[in-house]
N, CA and C of each residue as an Amber inpcrd file, in Angstrom:
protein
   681
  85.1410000  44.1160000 383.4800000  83.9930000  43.2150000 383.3530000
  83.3450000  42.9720000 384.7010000  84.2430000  42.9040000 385.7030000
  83.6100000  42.5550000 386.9050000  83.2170000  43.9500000 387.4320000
  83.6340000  44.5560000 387.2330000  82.8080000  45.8080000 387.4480000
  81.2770000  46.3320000 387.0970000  81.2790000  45.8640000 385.8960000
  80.0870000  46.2470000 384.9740000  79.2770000  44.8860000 386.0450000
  79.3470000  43.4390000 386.1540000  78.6340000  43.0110000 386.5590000
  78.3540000  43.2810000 388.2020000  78.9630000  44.2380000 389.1420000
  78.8460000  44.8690000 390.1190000  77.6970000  45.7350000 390.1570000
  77.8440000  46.4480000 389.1010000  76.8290000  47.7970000 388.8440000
  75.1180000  46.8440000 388.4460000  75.4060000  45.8220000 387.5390000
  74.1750000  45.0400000 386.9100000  73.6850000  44.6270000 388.0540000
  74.1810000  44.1080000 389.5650000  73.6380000  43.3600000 390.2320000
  73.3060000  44.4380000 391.3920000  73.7950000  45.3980000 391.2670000
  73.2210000  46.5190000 392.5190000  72.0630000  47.1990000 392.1630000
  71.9400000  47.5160000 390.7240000  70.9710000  47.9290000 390.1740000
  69.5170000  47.9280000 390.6670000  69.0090000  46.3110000 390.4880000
  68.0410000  45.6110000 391.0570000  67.7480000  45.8520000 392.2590000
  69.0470000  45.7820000 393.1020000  68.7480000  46.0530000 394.8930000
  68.7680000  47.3960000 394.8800000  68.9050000  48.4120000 394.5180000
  68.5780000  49.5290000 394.2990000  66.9130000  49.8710000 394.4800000
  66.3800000  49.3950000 393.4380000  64.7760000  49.5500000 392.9450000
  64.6120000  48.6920000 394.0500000  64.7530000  47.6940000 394.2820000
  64.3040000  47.0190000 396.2820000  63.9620000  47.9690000 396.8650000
  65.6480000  48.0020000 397.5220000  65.3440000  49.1500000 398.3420000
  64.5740000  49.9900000 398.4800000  64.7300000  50.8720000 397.4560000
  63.1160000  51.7990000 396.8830000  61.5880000  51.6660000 397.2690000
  61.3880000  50.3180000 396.7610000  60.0260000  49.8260000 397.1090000
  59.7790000  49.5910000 398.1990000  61.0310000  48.6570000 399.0940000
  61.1240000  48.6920000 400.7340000  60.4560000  49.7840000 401.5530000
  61.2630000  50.8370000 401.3030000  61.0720000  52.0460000 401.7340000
  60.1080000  52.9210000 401.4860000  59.1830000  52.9060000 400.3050000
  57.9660000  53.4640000 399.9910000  57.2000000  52.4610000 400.5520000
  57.0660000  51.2150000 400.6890000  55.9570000  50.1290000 401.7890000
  56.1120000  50.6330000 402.8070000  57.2100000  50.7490000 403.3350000
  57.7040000  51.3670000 404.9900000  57.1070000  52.7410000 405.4300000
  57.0470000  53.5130000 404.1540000  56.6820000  55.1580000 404.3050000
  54.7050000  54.7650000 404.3190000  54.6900000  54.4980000 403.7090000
  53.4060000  53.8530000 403.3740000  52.4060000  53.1800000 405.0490000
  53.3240000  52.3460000 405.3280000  52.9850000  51.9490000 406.1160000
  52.9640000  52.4080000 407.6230000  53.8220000  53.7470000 407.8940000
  54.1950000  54.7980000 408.7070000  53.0590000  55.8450000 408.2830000
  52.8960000  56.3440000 407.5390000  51.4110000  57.3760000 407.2410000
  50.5500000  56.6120000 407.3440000  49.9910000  55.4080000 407.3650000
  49.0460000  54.5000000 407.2260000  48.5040000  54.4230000 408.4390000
  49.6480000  54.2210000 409.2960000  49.6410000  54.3480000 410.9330000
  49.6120000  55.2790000 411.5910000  50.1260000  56.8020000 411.2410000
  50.1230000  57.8120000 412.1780000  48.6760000  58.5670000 411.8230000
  48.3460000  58.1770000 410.3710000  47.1820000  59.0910000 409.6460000
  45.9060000  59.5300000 410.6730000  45.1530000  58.2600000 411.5940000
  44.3760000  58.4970000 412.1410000  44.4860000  58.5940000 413.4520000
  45.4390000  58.4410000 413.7470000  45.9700000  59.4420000 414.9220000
  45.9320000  60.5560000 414.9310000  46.5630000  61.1080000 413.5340000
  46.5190000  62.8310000 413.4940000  45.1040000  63.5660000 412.9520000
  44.4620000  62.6330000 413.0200000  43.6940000  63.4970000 412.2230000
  41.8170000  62.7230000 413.0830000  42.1240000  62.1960000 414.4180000
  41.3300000  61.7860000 414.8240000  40.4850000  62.2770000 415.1400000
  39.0800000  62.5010000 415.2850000  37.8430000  63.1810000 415.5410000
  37.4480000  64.6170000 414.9040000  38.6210000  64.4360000 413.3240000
  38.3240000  65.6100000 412.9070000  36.8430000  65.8110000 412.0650000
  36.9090000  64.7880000 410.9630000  36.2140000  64.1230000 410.1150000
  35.8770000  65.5170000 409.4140000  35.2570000  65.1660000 407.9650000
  34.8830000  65.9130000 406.8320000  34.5160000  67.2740000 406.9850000
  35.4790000  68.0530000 406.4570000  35.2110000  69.4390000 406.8030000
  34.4330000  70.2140000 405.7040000  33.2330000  70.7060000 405.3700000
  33.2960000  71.8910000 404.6230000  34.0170000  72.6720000 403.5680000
  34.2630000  73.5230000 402.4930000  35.1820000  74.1360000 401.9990000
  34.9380000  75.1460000 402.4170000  35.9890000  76.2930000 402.6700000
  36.1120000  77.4720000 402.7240000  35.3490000  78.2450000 401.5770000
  35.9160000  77.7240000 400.3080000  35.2160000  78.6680000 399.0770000
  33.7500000  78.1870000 398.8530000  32.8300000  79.2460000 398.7670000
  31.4520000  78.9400000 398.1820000  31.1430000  79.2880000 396.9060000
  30.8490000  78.8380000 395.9980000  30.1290000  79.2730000 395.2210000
  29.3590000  80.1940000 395.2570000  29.3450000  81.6260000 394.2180000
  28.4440000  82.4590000 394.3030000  26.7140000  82.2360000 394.1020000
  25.8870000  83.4290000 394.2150000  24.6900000  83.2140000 393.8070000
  24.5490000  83.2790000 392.2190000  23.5030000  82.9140000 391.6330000
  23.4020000  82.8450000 390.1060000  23.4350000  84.4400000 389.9820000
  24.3860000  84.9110000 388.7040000  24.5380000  86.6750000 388.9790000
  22.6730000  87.0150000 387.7760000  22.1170000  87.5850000 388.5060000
  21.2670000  88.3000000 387.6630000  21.7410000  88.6350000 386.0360000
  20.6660000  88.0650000 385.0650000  20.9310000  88.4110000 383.7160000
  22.1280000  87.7940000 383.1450000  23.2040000  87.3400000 383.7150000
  23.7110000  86.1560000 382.9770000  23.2250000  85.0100000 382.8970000
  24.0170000  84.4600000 381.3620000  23.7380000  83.2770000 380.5610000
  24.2890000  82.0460000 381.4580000  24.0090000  81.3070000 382.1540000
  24.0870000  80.3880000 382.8870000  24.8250000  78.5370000 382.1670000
  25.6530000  78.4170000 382.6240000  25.6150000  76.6950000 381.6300000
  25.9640000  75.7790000 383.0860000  25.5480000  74.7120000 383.3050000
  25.4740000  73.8390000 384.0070000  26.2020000  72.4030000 383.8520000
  27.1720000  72.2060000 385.2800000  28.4470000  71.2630000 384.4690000
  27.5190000  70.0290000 384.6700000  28.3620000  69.1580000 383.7710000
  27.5780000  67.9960000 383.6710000  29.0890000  67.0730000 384.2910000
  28.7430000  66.5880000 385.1860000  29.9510000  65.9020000 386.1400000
  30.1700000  64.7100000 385.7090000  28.9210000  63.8890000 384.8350000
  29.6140000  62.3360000 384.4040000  30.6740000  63.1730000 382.8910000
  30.0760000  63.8720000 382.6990000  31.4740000  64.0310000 381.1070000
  32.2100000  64.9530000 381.0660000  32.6710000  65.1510000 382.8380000
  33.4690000  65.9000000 383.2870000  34.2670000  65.4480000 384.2290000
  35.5950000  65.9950000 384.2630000  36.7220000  65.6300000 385.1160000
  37.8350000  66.4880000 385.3480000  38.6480000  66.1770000 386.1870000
  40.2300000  66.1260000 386.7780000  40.8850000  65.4630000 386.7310000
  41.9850000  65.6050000 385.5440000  42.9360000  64.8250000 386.1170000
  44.0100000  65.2380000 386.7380000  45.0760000  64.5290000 387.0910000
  46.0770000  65.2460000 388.1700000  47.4970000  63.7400000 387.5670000
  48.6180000  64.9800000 387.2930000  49.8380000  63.7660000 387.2180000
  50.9720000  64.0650000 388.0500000  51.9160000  63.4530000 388.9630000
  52.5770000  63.2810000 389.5040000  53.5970000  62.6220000 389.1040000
  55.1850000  63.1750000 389.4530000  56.1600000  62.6690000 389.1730000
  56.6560000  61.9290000 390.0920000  56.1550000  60.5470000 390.0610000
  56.4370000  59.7420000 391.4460000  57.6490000  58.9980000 390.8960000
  58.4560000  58.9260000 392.5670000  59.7070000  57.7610000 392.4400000
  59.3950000  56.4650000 391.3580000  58.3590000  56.0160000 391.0600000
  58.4200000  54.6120000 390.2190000  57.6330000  55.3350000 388.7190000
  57.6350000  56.6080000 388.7110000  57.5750000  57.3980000 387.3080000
  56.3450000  58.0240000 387.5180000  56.1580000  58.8810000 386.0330000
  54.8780000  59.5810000 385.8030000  53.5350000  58.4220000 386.0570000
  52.7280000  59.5690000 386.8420000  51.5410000  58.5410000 387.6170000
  50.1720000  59.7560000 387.3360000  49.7920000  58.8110000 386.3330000
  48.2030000  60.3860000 386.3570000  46.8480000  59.2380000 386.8440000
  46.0360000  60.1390000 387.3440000  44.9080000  59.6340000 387.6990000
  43.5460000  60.7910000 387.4860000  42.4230000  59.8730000 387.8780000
  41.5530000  61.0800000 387.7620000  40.6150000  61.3940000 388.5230000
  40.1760000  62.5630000 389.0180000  38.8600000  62.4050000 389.9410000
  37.7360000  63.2670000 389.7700000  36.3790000  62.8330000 390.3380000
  35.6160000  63.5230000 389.7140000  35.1210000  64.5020000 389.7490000
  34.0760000  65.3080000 388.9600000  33.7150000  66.7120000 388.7420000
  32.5380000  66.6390000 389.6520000  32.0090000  67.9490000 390.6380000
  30.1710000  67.6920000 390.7740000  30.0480000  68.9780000 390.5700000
  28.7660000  69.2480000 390.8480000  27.7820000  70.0700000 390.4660000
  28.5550000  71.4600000 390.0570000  27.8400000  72.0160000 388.9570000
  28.9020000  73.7610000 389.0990000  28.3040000  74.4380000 388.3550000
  28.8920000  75.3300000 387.8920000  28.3670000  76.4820000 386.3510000
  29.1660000  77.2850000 385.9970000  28.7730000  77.4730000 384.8140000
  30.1220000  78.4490000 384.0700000  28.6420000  79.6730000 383.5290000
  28.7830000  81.0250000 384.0140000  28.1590000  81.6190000 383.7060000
  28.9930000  82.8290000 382.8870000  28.1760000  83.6050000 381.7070000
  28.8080000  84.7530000 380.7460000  28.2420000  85.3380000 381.3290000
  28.4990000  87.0400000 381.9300000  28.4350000  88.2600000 381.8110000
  28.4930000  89.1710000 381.0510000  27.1410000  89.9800000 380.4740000
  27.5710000  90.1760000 379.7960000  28.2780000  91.9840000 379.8910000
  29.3410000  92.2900000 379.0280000  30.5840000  93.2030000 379.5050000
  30.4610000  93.9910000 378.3270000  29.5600000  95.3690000 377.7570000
  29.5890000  95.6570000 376.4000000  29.4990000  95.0560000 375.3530000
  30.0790000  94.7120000 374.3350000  29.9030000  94.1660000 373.6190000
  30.7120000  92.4710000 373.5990000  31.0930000  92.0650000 374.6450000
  31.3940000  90.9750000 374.8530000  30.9040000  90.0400000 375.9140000
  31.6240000  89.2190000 376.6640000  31.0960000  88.1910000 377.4170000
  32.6110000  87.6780000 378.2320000  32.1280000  88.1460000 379.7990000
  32.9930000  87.6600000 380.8970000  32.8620000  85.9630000 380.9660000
  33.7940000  85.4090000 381.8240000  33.2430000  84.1810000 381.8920000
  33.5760000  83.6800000 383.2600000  32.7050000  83.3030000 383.8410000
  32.7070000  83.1590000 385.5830000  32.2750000  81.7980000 386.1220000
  33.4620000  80.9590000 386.2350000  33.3370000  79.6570000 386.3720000
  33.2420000  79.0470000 388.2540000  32.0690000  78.5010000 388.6530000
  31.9700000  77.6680000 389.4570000  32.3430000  76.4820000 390.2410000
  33.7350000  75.9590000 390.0710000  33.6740000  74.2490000 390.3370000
  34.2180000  73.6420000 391.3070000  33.6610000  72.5760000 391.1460000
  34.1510000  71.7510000 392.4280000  34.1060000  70.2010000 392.1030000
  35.3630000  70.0350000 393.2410000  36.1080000  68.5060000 392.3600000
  35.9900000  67.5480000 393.9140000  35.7150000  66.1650000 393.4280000
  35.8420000  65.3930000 394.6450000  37.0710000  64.4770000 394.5670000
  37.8040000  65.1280000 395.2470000  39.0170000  65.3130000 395.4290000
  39.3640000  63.5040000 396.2610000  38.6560000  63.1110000 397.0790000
  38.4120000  61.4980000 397.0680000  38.2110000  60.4950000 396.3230000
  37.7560000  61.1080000 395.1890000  37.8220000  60.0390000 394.1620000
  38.5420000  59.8410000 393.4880000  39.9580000  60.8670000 393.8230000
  40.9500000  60.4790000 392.5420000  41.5700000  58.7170000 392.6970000
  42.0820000  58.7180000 391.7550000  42.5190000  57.3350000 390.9830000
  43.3510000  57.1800000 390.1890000  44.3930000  56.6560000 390.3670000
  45.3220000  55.9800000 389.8060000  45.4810000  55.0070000 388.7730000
  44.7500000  54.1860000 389.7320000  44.1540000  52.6700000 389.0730000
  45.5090000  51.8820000 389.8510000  46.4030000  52.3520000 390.5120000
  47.2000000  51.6140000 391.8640000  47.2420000  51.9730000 392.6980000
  46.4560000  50.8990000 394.1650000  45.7420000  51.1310000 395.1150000
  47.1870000  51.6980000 396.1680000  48.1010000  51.1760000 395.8330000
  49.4350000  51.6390000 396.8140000  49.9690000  53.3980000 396.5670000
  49.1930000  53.6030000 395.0750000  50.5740000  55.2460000 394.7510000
  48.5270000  55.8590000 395.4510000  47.6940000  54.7710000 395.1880000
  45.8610000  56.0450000 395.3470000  45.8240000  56.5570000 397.4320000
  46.5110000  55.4470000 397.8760000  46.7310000  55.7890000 399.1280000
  47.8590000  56.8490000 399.9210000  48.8160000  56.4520000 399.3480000
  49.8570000  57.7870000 399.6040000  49.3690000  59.1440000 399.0600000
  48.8490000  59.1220000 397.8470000  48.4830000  60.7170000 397.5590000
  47.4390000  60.8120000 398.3340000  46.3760000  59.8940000 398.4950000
  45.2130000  60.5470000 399.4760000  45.5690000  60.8170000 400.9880000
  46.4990000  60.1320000 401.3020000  47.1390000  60.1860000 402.6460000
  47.6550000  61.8830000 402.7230000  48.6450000  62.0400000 401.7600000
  49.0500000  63.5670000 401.4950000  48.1460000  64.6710000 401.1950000
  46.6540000  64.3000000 400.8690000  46.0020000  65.3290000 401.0200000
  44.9710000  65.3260000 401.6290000  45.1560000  63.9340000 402.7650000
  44.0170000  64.1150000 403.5920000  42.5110000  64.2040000 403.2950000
  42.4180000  63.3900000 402.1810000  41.1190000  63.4790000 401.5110000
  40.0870000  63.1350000 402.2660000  40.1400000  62.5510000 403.5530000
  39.1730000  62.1180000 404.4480000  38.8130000  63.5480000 405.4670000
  39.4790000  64.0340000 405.3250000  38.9960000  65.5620000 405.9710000
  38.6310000  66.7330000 405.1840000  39.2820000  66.8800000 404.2750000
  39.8000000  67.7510000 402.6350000  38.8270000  67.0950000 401.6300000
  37.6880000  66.2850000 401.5520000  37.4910000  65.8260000 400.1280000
  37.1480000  66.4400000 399.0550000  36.5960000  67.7520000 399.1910000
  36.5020000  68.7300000 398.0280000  37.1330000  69.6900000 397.4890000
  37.3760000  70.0490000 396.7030000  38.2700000  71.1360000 395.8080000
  37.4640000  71.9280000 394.9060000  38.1410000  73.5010000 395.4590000
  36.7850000  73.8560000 394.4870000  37.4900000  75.0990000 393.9520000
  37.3130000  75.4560000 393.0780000  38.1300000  77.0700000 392.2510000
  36.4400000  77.8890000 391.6240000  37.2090000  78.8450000 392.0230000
  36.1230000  80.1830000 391.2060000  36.7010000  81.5500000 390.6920000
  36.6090000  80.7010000 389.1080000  37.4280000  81.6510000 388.1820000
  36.8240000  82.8570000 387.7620000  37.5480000  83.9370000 386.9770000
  36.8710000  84.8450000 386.3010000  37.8090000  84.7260000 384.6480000
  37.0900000  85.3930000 383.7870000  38.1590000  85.8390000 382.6250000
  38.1070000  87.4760000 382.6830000  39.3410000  88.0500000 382.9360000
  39.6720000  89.3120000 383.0180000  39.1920000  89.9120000 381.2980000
  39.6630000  89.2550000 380.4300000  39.2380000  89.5570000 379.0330000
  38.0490000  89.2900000 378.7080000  36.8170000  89.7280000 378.3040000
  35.6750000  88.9040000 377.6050000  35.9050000  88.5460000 376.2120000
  35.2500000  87.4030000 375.8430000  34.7970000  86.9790000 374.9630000
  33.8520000  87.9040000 374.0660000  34.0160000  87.8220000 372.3540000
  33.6800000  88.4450000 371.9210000  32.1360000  87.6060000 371.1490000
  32.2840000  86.7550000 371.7900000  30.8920000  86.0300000 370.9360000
  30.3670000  84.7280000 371.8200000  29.3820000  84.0510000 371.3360000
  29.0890000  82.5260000 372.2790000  29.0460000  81.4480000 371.4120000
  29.7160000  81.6540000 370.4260000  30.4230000  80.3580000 368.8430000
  31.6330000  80.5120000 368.5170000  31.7310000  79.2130000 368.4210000
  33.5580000  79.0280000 368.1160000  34.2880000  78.5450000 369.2600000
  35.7170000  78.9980000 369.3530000  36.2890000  78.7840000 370.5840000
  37.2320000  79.6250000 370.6180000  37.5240000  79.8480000 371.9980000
  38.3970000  81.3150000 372.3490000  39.4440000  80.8190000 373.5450000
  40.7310000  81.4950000 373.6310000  41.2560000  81.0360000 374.7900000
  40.9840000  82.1170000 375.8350000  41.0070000  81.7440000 377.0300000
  41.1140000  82.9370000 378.4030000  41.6300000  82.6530000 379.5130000
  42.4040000  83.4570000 380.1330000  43.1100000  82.9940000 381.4890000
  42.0340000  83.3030000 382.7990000  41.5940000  82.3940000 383.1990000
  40.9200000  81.9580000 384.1790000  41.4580000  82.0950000 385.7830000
  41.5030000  82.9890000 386.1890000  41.9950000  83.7880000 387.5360000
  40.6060000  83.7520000 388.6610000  41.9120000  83.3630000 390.0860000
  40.2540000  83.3640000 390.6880000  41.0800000  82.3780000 392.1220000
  40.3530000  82.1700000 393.4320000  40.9020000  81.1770000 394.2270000
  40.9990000  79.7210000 394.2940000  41.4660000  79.3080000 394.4920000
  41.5930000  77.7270000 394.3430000  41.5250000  77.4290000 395.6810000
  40.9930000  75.9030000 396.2940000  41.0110000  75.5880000 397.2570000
  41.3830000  74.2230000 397.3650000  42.4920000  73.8260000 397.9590000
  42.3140000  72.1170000 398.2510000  43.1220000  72.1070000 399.1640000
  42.9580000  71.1520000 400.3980000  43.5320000  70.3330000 401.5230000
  42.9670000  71.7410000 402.3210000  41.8830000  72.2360000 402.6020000
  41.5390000  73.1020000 403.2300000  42.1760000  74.8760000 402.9570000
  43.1440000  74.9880000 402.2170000  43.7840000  75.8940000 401.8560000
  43.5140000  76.8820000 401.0100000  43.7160000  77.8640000 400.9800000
  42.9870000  78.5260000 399.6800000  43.7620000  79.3730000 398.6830000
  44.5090000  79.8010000 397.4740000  45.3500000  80.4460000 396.8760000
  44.6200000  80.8360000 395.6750000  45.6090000  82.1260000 395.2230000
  45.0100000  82.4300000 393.8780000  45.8240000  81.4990000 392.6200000
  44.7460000  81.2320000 392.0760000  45.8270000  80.6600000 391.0090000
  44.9520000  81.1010000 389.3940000  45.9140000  81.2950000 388.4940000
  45.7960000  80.6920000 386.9190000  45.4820000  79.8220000 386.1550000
  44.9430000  79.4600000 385.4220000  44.2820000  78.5660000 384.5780000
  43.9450000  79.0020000 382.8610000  45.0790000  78.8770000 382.1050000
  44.5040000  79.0030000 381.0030000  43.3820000  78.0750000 380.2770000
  42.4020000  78.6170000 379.4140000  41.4800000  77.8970000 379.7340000
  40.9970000  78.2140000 377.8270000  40.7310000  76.6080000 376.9740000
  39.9960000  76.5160000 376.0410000  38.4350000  76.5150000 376.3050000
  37.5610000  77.6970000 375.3740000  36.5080000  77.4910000 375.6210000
  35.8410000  77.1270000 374.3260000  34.9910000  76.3760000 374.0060000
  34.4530000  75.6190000 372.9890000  32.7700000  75.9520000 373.0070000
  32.2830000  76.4890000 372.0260000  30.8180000  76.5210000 372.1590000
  30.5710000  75.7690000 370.8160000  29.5060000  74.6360000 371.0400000
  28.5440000  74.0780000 370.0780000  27.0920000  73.6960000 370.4190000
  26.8210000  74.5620000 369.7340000  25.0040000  74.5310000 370.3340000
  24.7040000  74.9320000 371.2120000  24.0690000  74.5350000 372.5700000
  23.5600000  74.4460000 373.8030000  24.9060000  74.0430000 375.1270000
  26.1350000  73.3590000 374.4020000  26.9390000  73.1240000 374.9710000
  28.3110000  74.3140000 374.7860000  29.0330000  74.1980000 376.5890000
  30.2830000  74.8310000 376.2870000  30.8090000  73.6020000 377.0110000
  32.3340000  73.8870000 376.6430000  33.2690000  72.7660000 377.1480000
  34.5750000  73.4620000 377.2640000  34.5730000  73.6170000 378.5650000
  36.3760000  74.2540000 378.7710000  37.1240000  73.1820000 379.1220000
  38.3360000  73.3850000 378.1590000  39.4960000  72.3370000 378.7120000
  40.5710000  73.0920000 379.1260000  41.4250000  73.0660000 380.4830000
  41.7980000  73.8490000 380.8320000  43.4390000  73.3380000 381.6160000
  44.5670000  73.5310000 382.0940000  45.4660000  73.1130000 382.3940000
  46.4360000  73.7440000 383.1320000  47.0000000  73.5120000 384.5220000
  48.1020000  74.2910000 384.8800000  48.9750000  73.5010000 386.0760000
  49.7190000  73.6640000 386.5470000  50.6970000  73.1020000 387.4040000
  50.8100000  73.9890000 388.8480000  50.2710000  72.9540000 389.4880000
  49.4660000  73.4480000 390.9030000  50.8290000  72.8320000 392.1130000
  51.6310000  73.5430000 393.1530000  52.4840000  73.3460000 393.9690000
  51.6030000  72.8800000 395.0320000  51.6290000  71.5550000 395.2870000
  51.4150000  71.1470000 396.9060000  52.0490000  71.6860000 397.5860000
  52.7780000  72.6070000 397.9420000  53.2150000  72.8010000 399.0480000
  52.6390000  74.6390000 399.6920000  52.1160000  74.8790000 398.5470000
  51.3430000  76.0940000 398.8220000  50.1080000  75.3170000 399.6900000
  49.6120000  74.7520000 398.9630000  48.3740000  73.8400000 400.0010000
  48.5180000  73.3540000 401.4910000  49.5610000  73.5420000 401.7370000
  50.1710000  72.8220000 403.5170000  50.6630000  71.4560000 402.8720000
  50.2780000  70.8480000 401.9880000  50.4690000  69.1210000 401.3680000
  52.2440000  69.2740000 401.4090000  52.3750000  68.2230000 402.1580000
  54.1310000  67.8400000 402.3190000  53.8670000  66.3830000 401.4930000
  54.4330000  66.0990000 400.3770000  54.8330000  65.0120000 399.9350000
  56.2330000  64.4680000 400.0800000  56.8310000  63.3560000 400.4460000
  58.0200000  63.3110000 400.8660000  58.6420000  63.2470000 399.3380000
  60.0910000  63.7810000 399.3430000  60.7020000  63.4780000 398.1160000
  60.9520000  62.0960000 397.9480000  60.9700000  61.5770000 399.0920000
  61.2120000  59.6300000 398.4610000  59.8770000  59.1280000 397.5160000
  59.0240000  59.6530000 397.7660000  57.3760000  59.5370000 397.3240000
  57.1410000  59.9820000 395.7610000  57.8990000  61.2820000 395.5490000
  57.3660000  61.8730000 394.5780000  57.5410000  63.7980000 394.1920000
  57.2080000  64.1540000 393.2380000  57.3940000  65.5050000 393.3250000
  56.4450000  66.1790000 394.3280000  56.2880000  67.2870000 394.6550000
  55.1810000  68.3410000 395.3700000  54.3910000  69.2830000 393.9100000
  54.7930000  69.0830000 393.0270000  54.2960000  69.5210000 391.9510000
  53.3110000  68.2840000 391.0780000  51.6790000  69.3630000 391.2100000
  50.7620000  68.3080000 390.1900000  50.4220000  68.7250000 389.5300000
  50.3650000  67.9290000 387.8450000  49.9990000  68.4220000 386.8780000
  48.3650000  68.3850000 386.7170000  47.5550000  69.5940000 386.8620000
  45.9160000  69.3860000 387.0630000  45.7870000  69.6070000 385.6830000
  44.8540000  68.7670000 385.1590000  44.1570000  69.1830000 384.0750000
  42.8520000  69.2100000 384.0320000  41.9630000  70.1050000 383.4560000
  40.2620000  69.7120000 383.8210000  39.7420000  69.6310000 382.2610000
  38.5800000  69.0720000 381.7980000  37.8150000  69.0430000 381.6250000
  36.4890000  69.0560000 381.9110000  35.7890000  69.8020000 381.3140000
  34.4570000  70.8480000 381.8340000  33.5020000  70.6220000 380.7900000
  32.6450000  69.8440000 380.6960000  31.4320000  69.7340000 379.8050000
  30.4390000  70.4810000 380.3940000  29.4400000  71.2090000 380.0130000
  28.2740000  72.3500000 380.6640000  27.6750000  72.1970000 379.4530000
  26.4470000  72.3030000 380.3600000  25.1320000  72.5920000 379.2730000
  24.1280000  74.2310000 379.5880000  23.6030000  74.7800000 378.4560000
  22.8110000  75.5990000 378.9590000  21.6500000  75.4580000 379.8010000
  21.3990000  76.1210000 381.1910000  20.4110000  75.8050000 381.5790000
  19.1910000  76.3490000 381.0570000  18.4640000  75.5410000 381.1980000
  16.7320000  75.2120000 380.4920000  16.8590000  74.2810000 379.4330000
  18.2580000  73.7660000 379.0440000  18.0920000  72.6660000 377.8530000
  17.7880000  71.3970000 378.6220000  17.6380000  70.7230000 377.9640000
  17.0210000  69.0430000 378.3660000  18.5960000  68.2710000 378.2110000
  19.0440000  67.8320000 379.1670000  20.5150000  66.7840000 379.4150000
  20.1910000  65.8840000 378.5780000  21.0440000  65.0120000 377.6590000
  20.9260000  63.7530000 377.5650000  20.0580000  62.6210000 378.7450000
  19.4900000  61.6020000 377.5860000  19.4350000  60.8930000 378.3260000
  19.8570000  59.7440000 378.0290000  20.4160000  58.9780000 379.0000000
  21.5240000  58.2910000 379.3790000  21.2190000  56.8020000 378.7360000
  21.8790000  55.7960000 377.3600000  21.0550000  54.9650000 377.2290000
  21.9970000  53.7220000 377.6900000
């Protein structure tokens, strides 16, 4: 019995400790951050976006009904947040009797969110979003599409860029056509540590779960307007 109430009362100081030590870590990156990273300020991305390719079908992302999210397996549990989409395009090629699909995007990688200002600072701290704020991938689909109705899946290959870094990565990717609109929803598990991003293990995993959503419209259609 006195045992069991040994274990009940360490428990608690356990999760202390914990929190101690993530304020402490917190408060140690908080402090060295602009030291290291003094007079660098907002860099550019490496990846550009291509030019519009001649004779493809063009769709244009629409960034308010579009997003990123990103989840993390942090010490005080699963932590997703989201940040936002800007400007991009998902253009078809067309490939014989089908349709390539050649995606544009870019994420502002500063705006992600938690919705807790203590776990929104450590991850931005870890990716340096004050130097790093954009993220941008430019996919292809190796397979085309056999039509521009319905929905089709495709693996979405192509470079990825975030914390200044650049890798190839995968993306399987739902594509949805209705009307004038496409909408890829798309998902994969992206290693910070390919990125240079060191997350400490007291902090959290180095593995984030990205998910996107991609609303696009055809260009020359008329956007909503906003009521």
């Amino acid at each position: 019995m006195k045992r069991a109430e040994a274990v009940d009362r360490a428990q608690p100081r356990g999760c202390a400790l914990i929190a101690a030590l993530l304020a402490a870590l917190l408060g140690l990156l908080a402090g060295l951050y602009p030291w290291l990273t003094a007079g660098t300020g907002p860099r550019d991305p490496i990846l550009v976006p291509g030019t519009p390719i001649p004779d493809a079908l063009r769709y244009q992302v629409m960034p308010d009904e579009s997003h990123l999210e990103l989840t993390v397996n942090a010490t005080i549990g699963r932590v997703s947040g989201q940040a936002e989409m800007r400007d991009g395009s998902v253009e078809l090629v067309r490939d014989g009797t089908g349709w390539h699909v050649v995606a544009n995007l870019s994420m502002d990688v500063s705006s992600f969110n938690v919705g807790n200002e203590f776990v929104n600072r450590l991850i931005r701290l870890a990716l340096a979003v004050e130097t790093y704020p954009i993220g941008v991938f430019l996919g292809r689909s190796e397979t085309p599409i056999p039509a521009r109705e319905g929905t089709f899946v495709v693996d979405l290959r192509g470079p990825l860029e975030l914390h200044g870094v650049v890798r190839d990565y995968t993306f399987p990717t739902t594509l949805t056509f209705a009307g004038d609109r496409l909408t890829l929803v798309s998902a994969a598990t992206v290693d910070a540590r390919e990125f240079g991003v060191s997350i400490p293990t007291i902090v959290g995993s180095s593995e984030l779960e990205a998910a996107m959503r991609i609303v696009t419209v055809h260009e020359g259609s008329s956007p909503p307007s906003g009521d």
